[in-house]
mmCIF file of the N, C-alpha and C atoms, coordinates in Angstrom:
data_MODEL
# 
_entry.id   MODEL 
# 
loop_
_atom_site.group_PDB 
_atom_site.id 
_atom_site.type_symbol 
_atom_site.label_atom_id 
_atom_site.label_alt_id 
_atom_site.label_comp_id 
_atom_site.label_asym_id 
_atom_site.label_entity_id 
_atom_site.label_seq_id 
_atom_site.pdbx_PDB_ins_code 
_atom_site.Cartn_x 
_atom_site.Cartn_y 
_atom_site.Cartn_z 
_atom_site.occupancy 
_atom_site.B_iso_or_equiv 
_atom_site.pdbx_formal_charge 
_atom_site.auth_seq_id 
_atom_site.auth_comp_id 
_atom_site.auth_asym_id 
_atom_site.auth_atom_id 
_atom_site.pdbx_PDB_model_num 
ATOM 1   N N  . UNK A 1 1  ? 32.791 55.206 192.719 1.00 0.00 ? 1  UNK A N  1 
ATOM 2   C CA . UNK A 1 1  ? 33.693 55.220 191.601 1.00 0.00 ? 1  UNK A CA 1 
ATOM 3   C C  . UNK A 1 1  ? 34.448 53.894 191.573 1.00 0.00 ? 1  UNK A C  1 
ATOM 4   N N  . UNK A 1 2  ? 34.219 53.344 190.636 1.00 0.00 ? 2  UNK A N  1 
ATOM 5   C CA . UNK A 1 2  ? 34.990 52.040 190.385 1.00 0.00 ? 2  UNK A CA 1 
ATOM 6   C C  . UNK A 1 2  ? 36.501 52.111 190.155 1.00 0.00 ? 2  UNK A C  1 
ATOM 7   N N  . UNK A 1 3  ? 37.585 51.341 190.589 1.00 0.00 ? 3  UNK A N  1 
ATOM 8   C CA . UNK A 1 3  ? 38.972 51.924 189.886 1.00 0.00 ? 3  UNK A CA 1 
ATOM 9   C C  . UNK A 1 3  ? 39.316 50.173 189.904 1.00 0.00 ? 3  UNK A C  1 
ATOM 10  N N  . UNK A 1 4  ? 40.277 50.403 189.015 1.00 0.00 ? 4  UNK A N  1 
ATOM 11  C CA . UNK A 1 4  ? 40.541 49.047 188.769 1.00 0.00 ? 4  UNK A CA 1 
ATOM 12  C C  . UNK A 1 4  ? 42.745 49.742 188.919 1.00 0.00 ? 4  UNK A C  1 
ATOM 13  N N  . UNK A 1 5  ? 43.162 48.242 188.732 1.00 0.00 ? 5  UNK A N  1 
ATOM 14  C CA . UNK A 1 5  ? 44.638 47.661 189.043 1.00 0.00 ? 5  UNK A CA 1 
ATOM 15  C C  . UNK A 1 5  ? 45.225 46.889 188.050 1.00 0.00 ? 5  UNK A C  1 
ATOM 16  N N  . UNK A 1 6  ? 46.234 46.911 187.509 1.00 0.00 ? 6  UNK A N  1 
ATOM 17  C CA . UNK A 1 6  ? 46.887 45.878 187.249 1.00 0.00 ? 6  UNK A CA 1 
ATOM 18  C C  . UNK A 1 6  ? 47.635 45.097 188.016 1.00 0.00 ? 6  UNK A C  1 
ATOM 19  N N  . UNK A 1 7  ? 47.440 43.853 189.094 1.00 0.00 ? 7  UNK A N  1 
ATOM 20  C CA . UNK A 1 7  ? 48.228 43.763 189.795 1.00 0.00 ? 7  UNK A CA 1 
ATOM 21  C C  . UNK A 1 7  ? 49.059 42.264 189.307 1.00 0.00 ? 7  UNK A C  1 
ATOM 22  N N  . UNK A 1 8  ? 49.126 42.316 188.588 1.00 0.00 ? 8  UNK A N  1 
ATOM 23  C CA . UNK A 1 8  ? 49.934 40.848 187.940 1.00 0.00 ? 8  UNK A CA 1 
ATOM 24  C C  . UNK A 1 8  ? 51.175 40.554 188.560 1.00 0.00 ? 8  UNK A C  1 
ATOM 25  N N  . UNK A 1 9  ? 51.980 41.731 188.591 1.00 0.00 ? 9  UNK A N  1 
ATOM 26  C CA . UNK A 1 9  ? 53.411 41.620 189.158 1.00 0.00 ? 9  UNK A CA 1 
ATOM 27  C C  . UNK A 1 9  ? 53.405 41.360 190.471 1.00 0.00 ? 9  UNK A C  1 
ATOM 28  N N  . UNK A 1 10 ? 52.730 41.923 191.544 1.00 0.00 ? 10 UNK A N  1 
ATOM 29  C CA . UNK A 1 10 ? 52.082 41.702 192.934 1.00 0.00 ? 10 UNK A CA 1 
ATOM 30  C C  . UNK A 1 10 ? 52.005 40.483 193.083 1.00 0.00 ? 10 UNK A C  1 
ATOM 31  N N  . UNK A 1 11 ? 51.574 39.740 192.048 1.00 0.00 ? 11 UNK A N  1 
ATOM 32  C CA . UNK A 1 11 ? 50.760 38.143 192.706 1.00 0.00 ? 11 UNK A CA 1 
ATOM 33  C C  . UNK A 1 11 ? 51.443 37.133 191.689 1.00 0.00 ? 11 UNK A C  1 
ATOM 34  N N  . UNK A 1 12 ? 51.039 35.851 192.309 1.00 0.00 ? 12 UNK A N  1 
ATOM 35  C CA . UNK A 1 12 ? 51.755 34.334 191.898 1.00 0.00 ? 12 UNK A CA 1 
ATOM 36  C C  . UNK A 1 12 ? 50.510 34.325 190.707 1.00 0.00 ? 12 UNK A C  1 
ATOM 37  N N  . UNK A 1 13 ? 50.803 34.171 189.830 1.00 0.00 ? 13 UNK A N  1 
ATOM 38  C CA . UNK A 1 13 ? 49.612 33.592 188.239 1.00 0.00 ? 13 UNK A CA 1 
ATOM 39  C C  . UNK A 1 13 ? 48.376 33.509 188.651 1.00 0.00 ? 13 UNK A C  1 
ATOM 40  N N  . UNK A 1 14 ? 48.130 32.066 189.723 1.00 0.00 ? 14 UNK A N  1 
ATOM 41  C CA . UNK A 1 14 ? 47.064 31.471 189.795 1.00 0.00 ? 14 UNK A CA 1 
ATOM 42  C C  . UNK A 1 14 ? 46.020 32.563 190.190 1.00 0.00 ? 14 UNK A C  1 
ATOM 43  N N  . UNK A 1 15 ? 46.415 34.040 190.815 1.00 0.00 ? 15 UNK A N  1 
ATOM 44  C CA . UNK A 1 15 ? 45.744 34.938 191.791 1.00 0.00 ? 15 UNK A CA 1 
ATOM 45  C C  . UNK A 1 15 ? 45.524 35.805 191.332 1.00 0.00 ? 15 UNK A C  1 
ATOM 46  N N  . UNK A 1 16 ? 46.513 36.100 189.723 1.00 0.00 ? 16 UNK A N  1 
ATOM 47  C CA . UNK A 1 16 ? 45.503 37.554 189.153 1.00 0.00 ? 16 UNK A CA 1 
ATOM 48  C C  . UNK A 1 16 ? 44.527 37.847 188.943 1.00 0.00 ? 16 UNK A C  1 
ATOM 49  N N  . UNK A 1 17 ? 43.853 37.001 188.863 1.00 0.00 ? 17 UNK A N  1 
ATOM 50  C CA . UNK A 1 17 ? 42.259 37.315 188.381 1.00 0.00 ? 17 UNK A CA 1 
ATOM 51  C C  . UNK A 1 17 ? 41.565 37.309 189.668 1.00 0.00 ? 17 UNK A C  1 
ATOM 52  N N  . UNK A 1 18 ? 41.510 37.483 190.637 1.00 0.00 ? 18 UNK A N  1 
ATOM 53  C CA . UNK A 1 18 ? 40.877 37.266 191.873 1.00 0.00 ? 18 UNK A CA 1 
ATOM 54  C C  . UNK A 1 18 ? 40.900 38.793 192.372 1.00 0.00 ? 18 UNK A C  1 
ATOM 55  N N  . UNK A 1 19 ? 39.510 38.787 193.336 1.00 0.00 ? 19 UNK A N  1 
ATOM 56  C CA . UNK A 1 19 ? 39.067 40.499 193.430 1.00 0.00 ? 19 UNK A CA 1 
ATOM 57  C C  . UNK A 1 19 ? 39.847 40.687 194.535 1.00 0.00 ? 19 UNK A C  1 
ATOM 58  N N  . UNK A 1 20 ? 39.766 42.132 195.078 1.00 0.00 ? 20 UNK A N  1 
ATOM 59  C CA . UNK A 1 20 ? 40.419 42.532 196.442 1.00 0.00 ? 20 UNK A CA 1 
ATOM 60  C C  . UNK A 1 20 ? 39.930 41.805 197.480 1.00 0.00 ? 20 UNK A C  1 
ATOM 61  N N  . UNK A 1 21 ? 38.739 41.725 197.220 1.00 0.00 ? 21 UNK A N  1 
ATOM 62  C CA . UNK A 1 21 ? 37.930 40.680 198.439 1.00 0.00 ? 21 UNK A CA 1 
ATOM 63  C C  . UNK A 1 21 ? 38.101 39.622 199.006 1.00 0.00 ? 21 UNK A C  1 
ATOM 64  N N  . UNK A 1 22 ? 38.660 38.859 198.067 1.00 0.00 ? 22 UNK A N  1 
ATOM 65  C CA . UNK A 1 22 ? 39.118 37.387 197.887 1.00 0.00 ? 22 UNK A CA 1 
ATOM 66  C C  . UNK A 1 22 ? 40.754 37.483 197.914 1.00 0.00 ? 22 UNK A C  1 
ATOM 67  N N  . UNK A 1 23 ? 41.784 38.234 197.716 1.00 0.00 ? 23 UNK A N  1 
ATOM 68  C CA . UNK A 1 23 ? 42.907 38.598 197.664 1.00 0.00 ? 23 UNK A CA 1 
ATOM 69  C C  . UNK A 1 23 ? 43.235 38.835 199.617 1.00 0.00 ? 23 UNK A C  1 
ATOM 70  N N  . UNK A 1 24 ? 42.447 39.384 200.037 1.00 0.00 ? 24 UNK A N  1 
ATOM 71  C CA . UNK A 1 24 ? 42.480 39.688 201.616 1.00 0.00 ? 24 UNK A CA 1 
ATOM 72  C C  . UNK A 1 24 ? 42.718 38.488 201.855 1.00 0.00 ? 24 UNK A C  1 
ATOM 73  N N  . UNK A 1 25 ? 41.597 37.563 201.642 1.00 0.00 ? 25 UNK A N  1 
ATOM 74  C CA . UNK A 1 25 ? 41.491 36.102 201.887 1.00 0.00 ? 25 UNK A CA 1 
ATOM 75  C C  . UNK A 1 25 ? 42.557 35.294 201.880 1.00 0.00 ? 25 UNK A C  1 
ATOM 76  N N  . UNK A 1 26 ? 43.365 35.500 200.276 1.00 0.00 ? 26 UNK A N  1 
ATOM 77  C CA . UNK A 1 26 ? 44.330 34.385 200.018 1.00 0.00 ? 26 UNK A CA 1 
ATOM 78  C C  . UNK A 1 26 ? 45.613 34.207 201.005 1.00 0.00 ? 26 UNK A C  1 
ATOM 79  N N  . UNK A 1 27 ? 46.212 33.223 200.742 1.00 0.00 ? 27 UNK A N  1 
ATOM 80  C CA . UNK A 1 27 ? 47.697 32.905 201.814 1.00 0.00 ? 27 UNK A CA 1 
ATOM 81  C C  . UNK A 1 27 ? 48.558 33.931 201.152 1.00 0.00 ? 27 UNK A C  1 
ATOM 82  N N  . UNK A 1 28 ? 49.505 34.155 202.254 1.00 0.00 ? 28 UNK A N  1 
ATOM 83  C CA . UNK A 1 28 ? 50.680 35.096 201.837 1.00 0.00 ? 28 UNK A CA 1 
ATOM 84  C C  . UNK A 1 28 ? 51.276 34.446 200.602 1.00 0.00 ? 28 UNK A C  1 
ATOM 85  N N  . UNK A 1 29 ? 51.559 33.360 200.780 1.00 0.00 ? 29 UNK A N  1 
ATOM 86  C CA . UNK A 1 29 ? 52.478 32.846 199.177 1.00 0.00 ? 29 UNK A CA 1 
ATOM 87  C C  . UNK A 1 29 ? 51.480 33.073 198.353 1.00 0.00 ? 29 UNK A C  1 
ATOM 88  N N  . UNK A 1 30 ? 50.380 33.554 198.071 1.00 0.00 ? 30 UNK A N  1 
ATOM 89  C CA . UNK A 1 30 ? 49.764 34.113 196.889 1.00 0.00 ? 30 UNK A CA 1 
ATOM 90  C C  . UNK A 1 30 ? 50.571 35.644 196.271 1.00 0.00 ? 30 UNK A C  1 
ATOM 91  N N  . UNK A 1 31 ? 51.832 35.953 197.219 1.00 0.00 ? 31 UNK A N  1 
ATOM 92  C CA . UNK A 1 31 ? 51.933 37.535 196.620 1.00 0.00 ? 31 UNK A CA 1 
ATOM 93  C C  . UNK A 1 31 ? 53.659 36.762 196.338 1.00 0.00 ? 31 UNK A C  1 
ATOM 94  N N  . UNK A 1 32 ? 54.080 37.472 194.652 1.00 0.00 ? 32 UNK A N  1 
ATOM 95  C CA . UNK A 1 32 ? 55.035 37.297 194.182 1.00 0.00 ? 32 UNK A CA 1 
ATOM 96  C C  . UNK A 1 32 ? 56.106 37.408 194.965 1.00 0.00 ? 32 UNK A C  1 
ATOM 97  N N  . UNK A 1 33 ? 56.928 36.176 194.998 1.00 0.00 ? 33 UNK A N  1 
ATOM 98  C CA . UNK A 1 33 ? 58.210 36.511 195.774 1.00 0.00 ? 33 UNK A CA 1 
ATOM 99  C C  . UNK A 1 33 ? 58.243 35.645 197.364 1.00 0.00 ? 33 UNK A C  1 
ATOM 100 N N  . UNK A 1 34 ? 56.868 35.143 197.530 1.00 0.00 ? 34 UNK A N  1 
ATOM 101 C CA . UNK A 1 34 ? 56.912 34.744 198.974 1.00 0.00 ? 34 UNK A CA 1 
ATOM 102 C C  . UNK A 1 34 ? 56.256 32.999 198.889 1.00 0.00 ? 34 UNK A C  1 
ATOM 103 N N  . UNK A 1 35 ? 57.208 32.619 198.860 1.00 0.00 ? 35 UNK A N  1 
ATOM 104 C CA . UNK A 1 35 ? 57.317 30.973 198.883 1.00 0.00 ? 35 UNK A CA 1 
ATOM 105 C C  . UNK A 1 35 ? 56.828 30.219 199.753 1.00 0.00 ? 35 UNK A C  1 
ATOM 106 N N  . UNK A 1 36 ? 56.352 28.931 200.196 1.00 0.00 ? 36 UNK A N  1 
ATOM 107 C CA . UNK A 1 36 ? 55.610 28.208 201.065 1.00 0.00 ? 36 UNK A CA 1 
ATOM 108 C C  . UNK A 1 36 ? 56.301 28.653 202.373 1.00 0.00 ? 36 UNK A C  1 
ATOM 109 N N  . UNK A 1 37 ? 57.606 28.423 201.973 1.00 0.00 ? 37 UNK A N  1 
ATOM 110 C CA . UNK A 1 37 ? 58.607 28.167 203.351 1.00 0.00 ? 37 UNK A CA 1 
ATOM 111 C C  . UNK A 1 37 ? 58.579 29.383 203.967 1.00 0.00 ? 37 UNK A C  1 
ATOM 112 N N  . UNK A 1 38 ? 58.433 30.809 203.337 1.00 0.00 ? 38 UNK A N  1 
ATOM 113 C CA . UNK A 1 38 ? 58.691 31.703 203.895 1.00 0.00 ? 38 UNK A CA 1 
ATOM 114 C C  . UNK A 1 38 ? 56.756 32.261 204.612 1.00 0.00 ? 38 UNK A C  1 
ATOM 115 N N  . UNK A 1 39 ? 55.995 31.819 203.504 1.00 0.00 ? 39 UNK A N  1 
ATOM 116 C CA . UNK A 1 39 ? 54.637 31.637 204.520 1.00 0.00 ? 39 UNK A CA 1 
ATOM 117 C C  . UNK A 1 39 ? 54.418 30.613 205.585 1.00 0.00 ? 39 UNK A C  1 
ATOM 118 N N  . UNK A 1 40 ? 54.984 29.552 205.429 1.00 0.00 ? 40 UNK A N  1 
ATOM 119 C CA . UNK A 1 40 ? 55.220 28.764 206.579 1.00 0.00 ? 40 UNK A CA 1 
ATOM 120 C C  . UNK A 1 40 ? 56.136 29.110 207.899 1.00 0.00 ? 40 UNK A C  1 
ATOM 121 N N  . UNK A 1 41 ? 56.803 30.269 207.683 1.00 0.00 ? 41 UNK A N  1 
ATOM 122 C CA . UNK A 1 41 ? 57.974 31.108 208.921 1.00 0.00 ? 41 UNK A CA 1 
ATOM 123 C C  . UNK A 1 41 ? 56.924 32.203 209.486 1.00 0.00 ? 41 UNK A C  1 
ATOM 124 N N  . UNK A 1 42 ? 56.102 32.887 208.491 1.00 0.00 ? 42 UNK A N  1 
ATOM 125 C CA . UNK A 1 42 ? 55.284 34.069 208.783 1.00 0.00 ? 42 UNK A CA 1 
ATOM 126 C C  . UNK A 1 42 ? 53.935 33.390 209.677 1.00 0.00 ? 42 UNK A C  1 
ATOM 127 N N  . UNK A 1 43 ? 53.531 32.125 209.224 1.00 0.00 ? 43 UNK A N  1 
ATOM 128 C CA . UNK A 1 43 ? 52.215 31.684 209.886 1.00 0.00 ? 43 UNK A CA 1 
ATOM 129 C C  . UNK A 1 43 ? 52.738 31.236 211.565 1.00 0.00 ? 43 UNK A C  1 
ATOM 130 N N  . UNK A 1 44 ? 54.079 30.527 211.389 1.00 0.00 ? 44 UNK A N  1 
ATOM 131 C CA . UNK A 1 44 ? 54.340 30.035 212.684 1.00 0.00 ? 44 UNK A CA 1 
ATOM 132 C C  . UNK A 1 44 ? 55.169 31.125 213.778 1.00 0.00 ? 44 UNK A C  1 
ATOM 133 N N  . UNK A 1 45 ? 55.789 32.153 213.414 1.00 0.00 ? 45 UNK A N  1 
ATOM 134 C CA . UNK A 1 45 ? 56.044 33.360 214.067 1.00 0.00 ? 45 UNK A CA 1 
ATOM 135 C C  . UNK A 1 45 ? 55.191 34.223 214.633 1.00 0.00 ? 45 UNK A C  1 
ATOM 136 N N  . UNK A 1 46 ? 54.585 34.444 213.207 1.00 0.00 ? 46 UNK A N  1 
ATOM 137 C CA . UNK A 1 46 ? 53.668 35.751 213.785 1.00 0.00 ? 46 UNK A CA 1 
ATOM 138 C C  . UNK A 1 46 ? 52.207 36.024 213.472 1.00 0.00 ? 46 UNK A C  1 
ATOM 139 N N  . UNK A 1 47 ? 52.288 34.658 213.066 1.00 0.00 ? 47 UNK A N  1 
ATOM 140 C CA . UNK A 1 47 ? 50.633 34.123 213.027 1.00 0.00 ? 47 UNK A CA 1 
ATOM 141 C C  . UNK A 1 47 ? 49.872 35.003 211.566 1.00 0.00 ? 47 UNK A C  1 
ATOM 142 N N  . UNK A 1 48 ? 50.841 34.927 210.762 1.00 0.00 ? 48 UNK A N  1 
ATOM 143 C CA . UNK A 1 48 ? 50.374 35.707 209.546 1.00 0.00 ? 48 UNK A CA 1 
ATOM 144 C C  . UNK A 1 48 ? 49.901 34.466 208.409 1.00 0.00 ? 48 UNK A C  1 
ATOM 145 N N  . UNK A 1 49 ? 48.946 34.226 208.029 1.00 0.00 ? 49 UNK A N  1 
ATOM 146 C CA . UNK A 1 49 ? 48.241 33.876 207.432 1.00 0.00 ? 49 UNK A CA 1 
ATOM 147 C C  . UNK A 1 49 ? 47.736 33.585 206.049 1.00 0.00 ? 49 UNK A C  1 
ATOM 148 N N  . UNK A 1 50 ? 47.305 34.917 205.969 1.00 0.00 ? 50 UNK A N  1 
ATOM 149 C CA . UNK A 1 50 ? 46.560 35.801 204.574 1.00 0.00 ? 50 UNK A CA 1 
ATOM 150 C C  . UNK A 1 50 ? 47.609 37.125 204.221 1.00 0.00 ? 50 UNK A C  1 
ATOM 151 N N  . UNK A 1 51 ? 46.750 37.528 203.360 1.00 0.00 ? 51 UNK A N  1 
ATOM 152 C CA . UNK A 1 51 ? 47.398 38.137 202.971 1.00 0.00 ? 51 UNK A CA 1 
ATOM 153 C C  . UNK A 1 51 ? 46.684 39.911 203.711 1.00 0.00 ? 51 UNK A C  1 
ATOM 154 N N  . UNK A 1 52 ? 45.661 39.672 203.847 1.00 0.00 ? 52 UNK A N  1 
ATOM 155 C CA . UNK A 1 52 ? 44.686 40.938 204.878 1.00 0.00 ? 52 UNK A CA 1 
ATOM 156 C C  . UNK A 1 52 ? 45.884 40.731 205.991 1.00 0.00 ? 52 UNK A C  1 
ATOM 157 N N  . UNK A 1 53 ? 45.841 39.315 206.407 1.00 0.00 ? 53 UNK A N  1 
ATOM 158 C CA . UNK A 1 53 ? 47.267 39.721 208.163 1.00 0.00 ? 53 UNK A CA 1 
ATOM 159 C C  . UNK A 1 53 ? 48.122 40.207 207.686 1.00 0.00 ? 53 UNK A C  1 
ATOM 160 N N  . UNK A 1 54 ? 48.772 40.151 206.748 1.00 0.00 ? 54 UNK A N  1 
ATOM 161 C CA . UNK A 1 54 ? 50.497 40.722 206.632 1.00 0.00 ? 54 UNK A CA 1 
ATOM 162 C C  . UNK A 1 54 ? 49.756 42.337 206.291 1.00 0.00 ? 54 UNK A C  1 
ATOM 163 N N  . UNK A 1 55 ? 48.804 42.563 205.816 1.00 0.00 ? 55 UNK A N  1 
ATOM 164 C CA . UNK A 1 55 ? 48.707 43.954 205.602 1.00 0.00 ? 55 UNK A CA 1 
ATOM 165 C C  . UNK A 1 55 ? 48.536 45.154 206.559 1.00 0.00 ? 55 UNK A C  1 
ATOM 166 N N  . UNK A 1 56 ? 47.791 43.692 208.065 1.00 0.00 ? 56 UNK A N  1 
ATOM 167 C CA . UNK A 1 56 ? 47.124 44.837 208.968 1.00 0.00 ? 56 UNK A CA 1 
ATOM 168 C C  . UNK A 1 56 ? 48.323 44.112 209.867 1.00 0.00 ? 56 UNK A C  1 
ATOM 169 N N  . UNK A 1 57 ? 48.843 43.712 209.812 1.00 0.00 ? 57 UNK A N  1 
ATOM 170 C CA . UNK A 1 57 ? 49.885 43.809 210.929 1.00 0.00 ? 57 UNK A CA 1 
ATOM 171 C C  . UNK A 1 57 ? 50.603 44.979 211.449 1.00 0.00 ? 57 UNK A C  1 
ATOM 172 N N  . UNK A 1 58 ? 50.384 45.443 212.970 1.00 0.00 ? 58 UNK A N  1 
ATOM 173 C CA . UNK A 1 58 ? 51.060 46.227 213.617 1.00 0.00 ? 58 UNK A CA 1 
ATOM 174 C C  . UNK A 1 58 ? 52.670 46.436 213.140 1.00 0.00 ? 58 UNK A C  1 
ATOM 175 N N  . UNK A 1 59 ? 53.463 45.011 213.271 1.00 0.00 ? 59 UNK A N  1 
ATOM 176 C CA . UNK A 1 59 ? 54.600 45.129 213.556 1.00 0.00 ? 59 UNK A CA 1 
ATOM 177 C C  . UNK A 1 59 ? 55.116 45.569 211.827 1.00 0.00 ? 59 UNK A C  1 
ATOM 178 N N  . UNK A 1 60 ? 54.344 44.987 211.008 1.00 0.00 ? 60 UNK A N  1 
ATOM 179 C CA . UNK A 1 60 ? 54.705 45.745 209.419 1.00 0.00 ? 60 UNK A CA 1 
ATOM 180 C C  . UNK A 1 60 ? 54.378 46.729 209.082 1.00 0.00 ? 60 UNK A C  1 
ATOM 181 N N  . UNK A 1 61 ? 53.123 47.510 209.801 1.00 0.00 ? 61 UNK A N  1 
ATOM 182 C CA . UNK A 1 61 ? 52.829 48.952 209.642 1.00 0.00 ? 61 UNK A CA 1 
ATOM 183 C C  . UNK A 1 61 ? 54.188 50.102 210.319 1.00 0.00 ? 61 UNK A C  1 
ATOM 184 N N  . UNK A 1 62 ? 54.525 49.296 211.148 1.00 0.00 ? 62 UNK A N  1 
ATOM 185 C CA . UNK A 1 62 ? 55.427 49.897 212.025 1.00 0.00 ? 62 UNK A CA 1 
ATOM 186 C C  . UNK A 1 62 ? 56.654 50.509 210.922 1.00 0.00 ? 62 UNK A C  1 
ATOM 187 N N  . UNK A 1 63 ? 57.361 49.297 210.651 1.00 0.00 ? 63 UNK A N  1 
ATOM 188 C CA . UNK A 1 63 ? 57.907 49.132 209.857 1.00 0.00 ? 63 UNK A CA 1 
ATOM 189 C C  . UNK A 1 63 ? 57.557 50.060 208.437 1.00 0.00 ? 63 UNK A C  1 
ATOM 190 N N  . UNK A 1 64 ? 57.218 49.971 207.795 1.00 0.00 ? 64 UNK A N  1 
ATOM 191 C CA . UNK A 1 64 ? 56.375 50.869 206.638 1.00 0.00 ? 64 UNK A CA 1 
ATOM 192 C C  . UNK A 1 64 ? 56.468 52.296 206.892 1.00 0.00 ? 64 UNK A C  1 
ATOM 193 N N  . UNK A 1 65 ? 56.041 52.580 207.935 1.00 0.00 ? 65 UNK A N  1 
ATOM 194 C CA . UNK A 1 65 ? 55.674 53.576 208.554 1.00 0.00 ? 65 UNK A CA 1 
ATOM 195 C C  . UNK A 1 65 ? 57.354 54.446 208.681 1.00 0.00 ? 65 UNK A C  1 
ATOM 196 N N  . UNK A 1 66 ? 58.109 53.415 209.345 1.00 0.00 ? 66 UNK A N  1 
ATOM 197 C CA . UNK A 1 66 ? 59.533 53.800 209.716 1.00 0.00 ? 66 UNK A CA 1 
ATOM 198 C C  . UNK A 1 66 ? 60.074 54.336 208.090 1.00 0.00 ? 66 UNK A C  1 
ATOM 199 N N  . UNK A 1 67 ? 60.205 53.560 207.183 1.00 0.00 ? 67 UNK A N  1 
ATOM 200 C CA . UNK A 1 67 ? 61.139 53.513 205.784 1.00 0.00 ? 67 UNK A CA 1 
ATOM 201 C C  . UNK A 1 67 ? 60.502 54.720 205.323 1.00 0.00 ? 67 UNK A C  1 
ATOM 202 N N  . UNK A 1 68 ? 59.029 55.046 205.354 1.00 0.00 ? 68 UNK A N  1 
ATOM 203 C CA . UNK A 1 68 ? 58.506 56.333 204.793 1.00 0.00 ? 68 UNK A CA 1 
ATOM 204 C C  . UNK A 1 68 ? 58.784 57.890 205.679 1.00 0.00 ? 68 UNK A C  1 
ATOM 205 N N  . UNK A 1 69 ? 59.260 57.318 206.704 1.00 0.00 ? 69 UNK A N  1 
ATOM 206 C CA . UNK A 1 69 ? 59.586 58.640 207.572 1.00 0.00 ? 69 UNK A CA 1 
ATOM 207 C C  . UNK A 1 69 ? 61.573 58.388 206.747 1.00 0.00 ? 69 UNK A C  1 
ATOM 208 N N  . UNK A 1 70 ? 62.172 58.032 206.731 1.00 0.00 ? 70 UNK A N  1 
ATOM 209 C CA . UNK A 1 70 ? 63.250 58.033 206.394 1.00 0.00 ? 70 UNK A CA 1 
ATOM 210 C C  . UNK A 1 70 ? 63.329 58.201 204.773 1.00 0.00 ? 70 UNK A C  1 
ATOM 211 N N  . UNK A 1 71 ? 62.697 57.561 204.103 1.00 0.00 ? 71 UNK A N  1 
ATOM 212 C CA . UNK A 1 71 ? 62.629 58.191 202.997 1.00 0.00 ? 71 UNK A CA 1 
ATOM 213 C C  . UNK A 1 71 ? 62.477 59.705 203.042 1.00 0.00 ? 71 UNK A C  1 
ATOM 214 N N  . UNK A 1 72 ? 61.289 60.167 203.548 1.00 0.00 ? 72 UNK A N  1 
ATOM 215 C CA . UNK A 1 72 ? 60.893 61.532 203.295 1.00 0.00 ? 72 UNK A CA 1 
ATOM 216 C C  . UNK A 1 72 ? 61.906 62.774 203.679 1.00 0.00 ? 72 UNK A C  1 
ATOM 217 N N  . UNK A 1 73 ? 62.724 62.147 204.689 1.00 0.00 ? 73 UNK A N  1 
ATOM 218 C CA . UNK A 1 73 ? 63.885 62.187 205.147 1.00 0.00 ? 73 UNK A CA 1 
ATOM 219 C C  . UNK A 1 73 ? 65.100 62.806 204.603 1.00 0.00 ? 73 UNK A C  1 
ATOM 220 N N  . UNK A 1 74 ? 65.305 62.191 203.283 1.00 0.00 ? 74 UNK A N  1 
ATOM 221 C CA . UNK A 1 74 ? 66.011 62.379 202.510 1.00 0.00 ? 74 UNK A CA 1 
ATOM 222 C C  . UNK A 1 74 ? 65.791 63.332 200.818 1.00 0.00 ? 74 UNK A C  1 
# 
């Protein structure tokens, strides 16, 4: 089953048109809101990269994981 996204708001211009495939691929400053400097803090910290690393990262799943137990919480 094919499903498609609007993800325009998610991403910097140059990247909407680009598949999930290639989106794994791109640098974190490809996702709205996250600037060279702040992909340049994420690559040299915690070795985040792409945008697949910030997704499969342990320490942000963690995280994620935490706000949805506290949300549900409430």
């Amino acid at each position: 089953m094919a499903v498609s996204a609007n993800l325009d708001k998610l991403l910097d211009r140059e990247y909407e048109e680009y598949t999930l495939d290639k989106l794994v691929d791109a640098p974190v400053a490809a996702l709205a809101g996250v600037g060279e400097a702040g992909a340049e803090a994420l690559a040299r910290t915690l070795g985040i990269v792409t945008i697949g690393d910030l997704g499969r990262s342990q320490i942000f799943r963690y995280a994620a994981a935490l706000v949805a137990l506290d949300d549900s919480a409430k």
